[in-house]
N, C-alpha and C positions, 0 to 999 in steps of 0.2 A: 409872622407871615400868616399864619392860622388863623388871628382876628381880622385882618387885613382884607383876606380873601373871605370874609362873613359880612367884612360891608360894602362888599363893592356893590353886590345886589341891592338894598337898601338905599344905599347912596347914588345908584344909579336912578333908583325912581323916582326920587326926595330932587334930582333934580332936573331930571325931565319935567317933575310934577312944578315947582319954579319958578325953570325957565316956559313952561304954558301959562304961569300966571302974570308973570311980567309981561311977556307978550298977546297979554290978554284975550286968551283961548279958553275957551269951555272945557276944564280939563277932564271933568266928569262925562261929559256931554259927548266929548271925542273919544274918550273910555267905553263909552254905551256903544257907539257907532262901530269900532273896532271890534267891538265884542261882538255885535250885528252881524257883521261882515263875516266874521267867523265863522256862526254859525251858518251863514248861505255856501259859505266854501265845504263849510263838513257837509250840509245837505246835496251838495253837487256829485263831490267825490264818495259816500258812504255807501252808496250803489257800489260802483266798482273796486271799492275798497271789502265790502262781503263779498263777493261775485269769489275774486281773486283769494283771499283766506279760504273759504271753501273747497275752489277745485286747489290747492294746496294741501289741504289735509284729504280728500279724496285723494288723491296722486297717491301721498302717503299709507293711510287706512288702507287701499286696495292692495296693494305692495306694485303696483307700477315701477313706484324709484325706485325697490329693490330690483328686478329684471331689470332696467335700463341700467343701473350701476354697474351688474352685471357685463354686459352688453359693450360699455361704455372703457371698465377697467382693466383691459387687455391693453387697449389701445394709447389709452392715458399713462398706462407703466411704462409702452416704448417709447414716448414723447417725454418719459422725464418725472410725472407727476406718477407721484404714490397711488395706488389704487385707494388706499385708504380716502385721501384725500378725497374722490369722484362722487362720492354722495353730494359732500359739502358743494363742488364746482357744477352739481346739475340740481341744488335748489338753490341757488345763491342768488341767480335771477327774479324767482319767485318769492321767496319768504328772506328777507334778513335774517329776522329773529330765529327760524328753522336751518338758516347755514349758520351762524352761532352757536345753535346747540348741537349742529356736528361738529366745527372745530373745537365746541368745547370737551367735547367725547376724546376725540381724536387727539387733544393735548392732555387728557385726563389719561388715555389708553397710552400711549405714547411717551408721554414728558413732555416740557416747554422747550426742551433741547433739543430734542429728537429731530431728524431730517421731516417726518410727517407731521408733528408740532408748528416745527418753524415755518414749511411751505403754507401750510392749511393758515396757520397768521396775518402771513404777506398775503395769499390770495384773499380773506376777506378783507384787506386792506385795500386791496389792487383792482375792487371789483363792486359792482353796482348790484342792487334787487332791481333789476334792467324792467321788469314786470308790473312791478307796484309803481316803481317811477311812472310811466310809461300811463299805466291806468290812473295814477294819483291827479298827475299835472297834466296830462293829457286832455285827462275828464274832467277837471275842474275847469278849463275854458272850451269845454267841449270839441273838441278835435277827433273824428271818429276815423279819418286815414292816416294811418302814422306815418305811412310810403317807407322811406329808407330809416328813420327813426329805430327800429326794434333790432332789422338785420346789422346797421353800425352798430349799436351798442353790443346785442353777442359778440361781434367780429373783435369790439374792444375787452368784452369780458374775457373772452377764451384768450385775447393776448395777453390780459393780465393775469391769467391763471399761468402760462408758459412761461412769460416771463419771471413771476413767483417762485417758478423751479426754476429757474436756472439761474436768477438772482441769489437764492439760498444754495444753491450748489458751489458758484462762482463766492460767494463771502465766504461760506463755511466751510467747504472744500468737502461735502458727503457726497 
């Protein structure tokens, strides 16, 4: 199974690459162009792709998300969700990579077992970087009013965050 899964990649290009030559396509020439292409998509989005890393780690650096977690983790304990968890569910919109390395914290601090392990899991399962999307795809066909776009997607984040606890409350019984 272990070689198997080492040529699917291989084998996949071996016969895209081909099936363009039978169908007598440029396959190089469409390679170039794809790769063009690329490059005009990452110069679109790379603006708002720094803009959003930055006021991220400012949030951070200042201790902002420390107060707000604050703020935030009274209210997230009577609803169900561990305080620990509320770092992780108020960057998760902003930074992927930065709500990963609270739930990795938080499974590290915790266990994989644990009631705060297993919510802080399903929640970044259950839930979108609402922000980076929003700026990624947004700004790469230029769309400057997002209208109802940003407020649905929280309204779906923070569903999937509740639902997360009480998903793992209801399977696991903590």
């Amino acid at each position: 199974m272990n070689t198997l899964s080492q040529l699917i990649v291989p084998a996949v290009i071996c016969f895209v690459s081909l099936y363009g030559v039978i169908k007598k396509v440029d396959v190089y020439g469409a390679l170039i162009d794809g790769a063009l292409d690329g490059l005009k998509i990452l110069h679109k989005i790379l603006p708002a792709l720094v803009a959003l890393l930055t006021s991220v780690y400012m949030l951070r650096a200042s201790g902002a998300m420390d107060i707000l977690c604050g703020l935030v983790s009274p209210l997230s304990a009577v609803l169900g969700i561990p305080p620990e968890c509320a770092p992780m569910a108020l960057i998760r919109p902003l930074s992927g990579s930065a709500a990963l390395a609270a739930g990795s914290e938080i499974i590290r601090s915790f266990g994989p077992d644990s009631l705060e392990g297993r919510i802080a899991a399903v929640m970044l399962g259950s839930s979108e970087t609402t922000f980076y999307v929003i700026a990624v795809y947004f700004g790469a066909i230029k769309i400057n009013k997002t209208r109802y776009a940003i407020p649905a997607a929280l309204i779906a984040d923070i569903a999937g965050y509740f639902g997360s606890a009480l998903a793992v409350r209801m399977f696991f019984g903590q």
